[in-house]
N, CA, C and O atoms as a GROMACS GRO file, in nm:
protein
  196
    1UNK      N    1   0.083  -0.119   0.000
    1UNK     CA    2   0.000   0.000   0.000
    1UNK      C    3   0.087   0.124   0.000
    1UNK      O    4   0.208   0.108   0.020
    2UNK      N    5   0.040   0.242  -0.019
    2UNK     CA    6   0.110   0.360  -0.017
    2UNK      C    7   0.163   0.390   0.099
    2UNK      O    8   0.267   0.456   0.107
    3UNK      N    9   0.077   0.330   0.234
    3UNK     CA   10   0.127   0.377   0.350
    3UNK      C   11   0.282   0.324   0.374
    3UNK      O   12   0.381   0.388   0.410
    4UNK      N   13   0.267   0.176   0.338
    4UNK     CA   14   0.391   0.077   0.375
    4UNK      C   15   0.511   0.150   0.257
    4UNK      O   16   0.629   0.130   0.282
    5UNK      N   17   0.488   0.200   0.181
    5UNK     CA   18   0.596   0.244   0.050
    5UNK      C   19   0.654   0.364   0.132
    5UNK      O   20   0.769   0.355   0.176
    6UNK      N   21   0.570   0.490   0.155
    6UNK     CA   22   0.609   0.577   0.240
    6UNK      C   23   0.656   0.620   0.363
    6UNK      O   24   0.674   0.727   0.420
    7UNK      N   25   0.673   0.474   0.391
    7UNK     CA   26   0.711   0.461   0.609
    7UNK      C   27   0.846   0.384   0.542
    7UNK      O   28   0.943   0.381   0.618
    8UNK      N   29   0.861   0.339   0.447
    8UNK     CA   30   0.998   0.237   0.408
    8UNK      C   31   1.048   0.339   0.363
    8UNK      O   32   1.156   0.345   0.423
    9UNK      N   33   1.041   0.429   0.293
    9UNK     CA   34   1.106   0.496   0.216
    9UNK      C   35   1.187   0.636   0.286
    9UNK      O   36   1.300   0.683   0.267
   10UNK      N   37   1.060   0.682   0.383
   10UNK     CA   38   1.072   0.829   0.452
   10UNK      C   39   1.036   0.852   0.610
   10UNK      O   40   1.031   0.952   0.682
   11UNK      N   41   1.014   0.707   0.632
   11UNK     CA   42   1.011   0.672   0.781
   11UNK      C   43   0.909   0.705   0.848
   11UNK      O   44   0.818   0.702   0.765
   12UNK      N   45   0.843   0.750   0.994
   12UNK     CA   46   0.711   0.714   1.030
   12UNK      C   47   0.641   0.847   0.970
   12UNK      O   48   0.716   0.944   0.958
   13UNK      N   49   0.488   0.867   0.925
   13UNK     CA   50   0.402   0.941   0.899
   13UNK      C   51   0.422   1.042   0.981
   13UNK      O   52   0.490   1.006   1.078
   14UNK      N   53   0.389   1.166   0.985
   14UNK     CA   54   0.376   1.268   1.059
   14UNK      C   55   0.209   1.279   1.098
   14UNK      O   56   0.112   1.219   1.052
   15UNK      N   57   0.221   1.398   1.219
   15UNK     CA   58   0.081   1.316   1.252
   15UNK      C   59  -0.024   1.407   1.150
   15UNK      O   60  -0.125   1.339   1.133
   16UNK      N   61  -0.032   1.513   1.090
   16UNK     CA   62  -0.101   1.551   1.000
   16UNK      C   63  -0.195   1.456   0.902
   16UNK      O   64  -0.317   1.459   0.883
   17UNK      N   65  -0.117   1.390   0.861
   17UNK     CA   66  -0.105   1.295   0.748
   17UNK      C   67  -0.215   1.199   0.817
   17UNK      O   68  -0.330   1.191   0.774
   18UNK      N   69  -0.145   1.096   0.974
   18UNK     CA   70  -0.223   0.993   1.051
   18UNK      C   71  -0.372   1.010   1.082
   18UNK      O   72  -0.454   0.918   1.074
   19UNK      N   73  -0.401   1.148   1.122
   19UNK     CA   74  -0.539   1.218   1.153
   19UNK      C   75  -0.630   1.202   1.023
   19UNK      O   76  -0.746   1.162   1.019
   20UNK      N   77  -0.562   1.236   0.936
   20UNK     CA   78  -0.692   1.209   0.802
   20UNK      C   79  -0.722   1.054   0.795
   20UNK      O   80  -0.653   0.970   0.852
   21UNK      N   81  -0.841   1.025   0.714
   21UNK     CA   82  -0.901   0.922   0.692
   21UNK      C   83  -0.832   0.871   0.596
   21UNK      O   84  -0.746   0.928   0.530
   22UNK      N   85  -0.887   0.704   0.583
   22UNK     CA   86  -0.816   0.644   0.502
   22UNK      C   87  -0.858   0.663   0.344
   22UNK      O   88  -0.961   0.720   0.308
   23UNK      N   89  -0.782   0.619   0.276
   23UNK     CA   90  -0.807   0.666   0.138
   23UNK      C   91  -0.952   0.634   0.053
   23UNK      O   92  -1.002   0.571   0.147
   24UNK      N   93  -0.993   0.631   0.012
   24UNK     CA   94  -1.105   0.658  -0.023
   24UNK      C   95  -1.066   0.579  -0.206
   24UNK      O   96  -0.960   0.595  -0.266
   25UNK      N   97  -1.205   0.486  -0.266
   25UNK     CA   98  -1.159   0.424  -0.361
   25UNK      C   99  -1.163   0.513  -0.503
   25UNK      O  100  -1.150   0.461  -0.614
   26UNK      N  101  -1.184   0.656  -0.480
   26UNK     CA  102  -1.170   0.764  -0.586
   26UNK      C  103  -0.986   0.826  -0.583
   26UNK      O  104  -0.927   0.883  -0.675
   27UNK      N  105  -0.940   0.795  -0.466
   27UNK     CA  106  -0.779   0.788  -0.479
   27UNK      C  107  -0.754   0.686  -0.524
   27UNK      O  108  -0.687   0.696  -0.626
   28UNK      N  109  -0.791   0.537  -0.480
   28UNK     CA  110  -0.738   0.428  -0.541
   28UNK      C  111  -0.720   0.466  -0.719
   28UNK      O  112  -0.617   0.473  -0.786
   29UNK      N  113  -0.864   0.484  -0.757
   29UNK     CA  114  -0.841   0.484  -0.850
   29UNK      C  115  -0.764   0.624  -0.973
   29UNK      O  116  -0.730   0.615  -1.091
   30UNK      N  117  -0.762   0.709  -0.902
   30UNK     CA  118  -0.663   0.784  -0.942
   30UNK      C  119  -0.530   0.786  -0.945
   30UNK      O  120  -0.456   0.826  -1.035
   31UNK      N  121  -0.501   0.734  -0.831
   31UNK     CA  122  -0.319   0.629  -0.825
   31UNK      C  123  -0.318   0.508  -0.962
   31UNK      O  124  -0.208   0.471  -1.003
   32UNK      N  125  -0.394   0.473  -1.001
   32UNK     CA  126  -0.426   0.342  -1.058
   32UNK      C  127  -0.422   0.392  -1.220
   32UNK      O  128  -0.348   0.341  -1.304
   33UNK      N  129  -0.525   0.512  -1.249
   33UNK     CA  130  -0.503   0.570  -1.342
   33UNK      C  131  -0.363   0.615  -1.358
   33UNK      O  132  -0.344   0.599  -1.478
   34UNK      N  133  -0.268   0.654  -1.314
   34UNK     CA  134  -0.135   0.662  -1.298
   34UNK      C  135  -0.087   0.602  -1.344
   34UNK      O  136  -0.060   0.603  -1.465
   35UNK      N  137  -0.059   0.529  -1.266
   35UNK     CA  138   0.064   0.400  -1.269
   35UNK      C  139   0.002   0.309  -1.385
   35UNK      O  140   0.096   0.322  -1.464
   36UNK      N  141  -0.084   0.229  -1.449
   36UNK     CA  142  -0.090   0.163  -1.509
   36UNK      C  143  -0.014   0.198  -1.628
   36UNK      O  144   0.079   0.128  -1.666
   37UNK      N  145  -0.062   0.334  -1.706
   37UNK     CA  146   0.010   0.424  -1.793
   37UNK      C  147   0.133   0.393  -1.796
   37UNK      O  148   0.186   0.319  -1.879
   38UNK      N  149   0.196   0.460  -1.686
   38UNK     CA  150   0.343   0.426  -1.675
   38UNK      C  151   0.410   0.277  -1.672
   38UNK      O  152   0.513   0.262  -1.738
   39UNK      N  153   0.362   0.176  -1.606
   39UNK     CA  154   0.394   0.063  -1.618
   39UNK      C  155   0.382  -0.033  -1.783
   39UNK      O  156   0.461  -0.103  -1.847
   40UNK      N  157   0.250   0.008  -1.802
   40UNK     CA  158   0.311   0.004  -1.950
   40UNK      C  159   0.398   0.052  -2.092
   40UNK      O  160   0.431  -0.014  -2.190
   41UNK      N  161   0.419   0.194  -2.056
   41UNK     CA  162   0.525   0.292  -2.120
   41UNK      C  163   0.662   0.186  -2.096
   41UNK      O  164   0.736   0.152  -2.188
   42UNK      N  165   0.677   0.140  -1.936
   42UNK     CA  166   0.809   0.124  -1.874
   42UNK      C  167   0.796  -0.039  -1.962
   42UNK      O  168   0.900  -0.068  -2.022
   43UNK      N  169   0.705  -0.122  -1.971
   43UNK     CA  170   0.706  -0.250  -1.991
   43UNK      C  171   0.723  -0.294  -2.136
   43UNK      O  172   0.779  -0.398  -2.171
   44UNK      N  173   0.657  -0.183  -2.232
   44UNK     CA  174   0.672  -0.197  -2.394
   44UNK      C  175   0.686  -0.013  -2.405
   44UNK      O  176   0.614   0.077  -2.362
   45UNK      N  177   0.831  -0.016  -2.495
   45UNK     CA  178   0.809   0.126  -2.495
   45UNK      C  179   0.801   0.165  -2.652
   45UNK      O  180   0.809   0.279  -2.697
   46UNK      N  181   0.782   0.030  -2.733
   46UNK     CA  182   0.707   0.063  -2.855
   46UNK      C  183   0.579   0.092  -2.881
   46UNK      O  184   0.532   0.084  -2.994
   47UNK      N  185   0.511   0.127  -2.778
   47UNK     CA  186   0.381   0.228  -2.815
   47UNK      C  187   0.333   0.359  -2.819
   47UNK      O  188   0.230   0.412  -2.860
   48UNK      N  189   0.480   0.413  -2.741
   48UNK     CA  190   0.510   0.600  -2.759
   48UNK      C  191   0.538   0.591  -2.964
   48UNK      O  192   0.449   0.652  -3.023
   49UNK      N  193   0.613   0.545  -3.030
   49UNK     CA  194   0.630   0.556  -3.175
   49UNK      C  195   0.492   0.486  -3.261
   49UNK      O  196   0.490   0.487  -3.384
   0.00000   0.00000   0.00000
């Protein structure tokens, strides 16, 4: 999850961050819209030509 990527990466949450609610599946899917894009750019990059 994003939480576990961002506590490995940059160590514990601050509490700003802890107080808000959990993500909501209109972030999921906006992270998702993301990355898929990119993972396929990164996976075949004969579909930019």
């Amino acid at each position: 999850t994003l939480f576990m990527f961002t506590t490995t990466q940059r160590g514990p949450l601050p509490t700003h961050i802890t107080r808000m609610q959990n993500s909501t599946s209109r972030e999921h899917l906006l992270m998702a819209l993301h990355i898929i894009p990119l993972l396929l750019l990164i996976l075949k990059p004969s579909l930019i030509s």
